[in-house]
C-alpha positions in Angstrom: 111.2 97.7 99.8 114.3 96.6 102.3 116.0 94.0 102.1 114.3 91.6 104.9 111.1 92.9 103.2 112.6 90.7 99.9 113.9 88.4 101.8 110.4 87.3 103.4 108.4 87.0 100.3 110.9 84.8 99.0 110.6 82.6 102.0 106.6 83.1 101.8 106.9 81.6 98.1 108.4 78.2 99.3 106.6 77.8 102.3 104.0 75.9 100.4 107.0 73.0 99.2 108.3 70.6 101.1 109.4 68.5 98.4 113.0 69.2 97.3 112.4 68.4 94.0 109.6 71.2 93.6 112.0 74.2 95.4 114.7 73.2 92.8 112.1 73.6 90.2 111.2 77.0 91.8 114.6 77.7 91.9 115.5 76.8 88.3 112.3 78.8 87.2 113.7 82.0 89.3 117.2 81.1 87.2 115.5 81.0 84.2 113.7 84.6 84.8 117.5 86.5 85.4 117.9 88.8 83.0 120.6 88.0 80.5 124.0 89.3 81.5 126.0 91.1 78.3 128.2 88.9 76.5 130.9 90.9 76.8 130.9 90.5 80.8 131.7 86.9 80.7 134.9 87.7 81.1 138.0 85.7 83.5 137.3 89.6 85.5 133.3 88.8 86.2 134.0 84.7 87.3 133.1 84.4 90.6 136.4 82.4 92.6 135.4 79.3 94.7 132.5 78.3 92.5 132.6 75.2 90.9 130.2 75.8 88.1 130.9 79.0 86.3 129.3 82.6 87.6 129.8 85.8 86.6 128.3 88.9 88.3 128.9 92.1 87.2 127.6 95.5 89.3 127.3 98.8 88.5 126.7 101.8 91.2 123.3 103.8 89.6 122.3 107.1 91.8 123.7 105.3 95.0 122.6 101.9 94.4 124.2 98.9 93.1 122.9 97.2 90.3 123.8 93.2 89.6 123.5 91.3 86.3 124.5 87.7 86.8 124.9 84.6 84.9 125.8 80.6 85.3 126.2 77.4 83.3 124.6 75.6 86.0 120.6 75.8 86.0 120.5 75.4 89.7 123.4 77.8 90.5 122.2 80.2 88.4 119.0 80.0 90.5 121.1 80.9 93.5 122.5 83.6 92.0 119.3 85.4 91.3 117.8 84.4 94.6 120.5 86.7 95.8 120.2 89.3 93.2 116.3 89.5 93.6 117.3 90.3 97.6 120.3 92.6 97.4 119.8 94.2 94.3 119.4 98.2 93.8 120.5 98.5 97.5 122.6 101.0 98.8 126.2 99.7 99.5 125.8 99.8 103.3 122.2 98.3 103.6 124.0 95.6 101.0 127.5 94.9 103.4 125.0 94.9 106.9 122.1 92.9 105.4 121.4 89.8 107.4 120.9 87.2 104.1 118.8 85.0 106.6 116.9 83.6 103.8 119.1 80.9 103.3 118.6 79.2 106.2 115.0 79.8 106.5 114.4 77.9 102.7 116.5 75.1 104.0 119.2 76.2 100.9 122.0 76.0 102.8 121.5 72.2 104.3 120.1 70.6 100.7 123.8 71.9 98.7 126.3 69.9 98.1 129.7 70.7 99.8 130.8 72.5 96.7 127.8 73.9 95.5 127.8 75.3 99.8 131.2 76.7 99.2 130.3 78.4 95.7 127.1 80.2 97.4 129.2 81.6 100.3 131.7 82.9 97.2 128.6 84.5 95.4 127.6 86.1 98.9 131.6 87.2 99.4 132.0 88.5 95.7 128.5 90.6 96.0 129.8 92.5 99.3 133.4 92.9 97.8 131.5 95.1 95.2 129.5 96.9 98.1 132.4 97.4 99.7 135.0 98.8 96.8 131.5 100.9 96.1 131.2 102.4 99.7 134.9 102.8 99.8 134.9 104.5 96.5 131.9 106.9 97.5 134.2 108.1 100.9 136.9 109.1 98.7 
């Protein structure tokens, strides 16, 4: 499945909610369903900079593709941040660093986020292509 293919069904699922209140509560639910990061990963090295709640991510390259585990302290962030792992991950590095993550916009994500909260999804987007990127880069070599 590509990565717009993701991307759509997610949209499809909060089509039907045009209260707020109900896509945080999808949201939290899809936060809730991340599989547990490792302990050991919450580490200053995993903390996503420019977030204002804590975040680690953590990826792995498996057979080409990279492989996210992810966790938050904050319910609603940690919704974003599998939103974003449920889109991008087990993607190949490039497909990852040229994906179009229009999905954010078409939810209405982006406009219903507080400044901070704004900033700390556009470091969770930054963070995931850095590890594309060192993955691709480390691939050429």
């Amino acid at each position: 499945m590509t990565i717009n293919d993701k991307q759509d069904i997610l949209i499809e699922e909060f089509d039907g909610l045009d209260d707020w209140m109900d896509r945080y509560s999808v949201i939290i639910d899809m936060g809730n369903s991340l599989p547990p990061i490792d302990e050991e990963l919450k580490t200053p090295q995993h903390l996503i900079e420019g977030c204002q709640s804590r975040v680690w991510l953590n990826a792995e390259l498996i057979d080409g593709h990279v492989h996210f585990t992810a966790d938050s302290d904050a319910i609603i962030v940690k919704g974003i941040i599998s939103m974003l792992i449920r889109v991008l991950n087990d993607h190949t590095p490039d497909e990852i660093l040229d994906a179009d993550l229009y999905f954010i916009d078409k939810i209405g994500l982006a406009e219903h986020l507080s400044p901070t909260r704004s900033n700390g999804l556009l470091a969770m987007v930054k963070q995931i292509r850095a590890y594309a990127l060192a993955f691709k880069v480390k691939e050429e070599l």
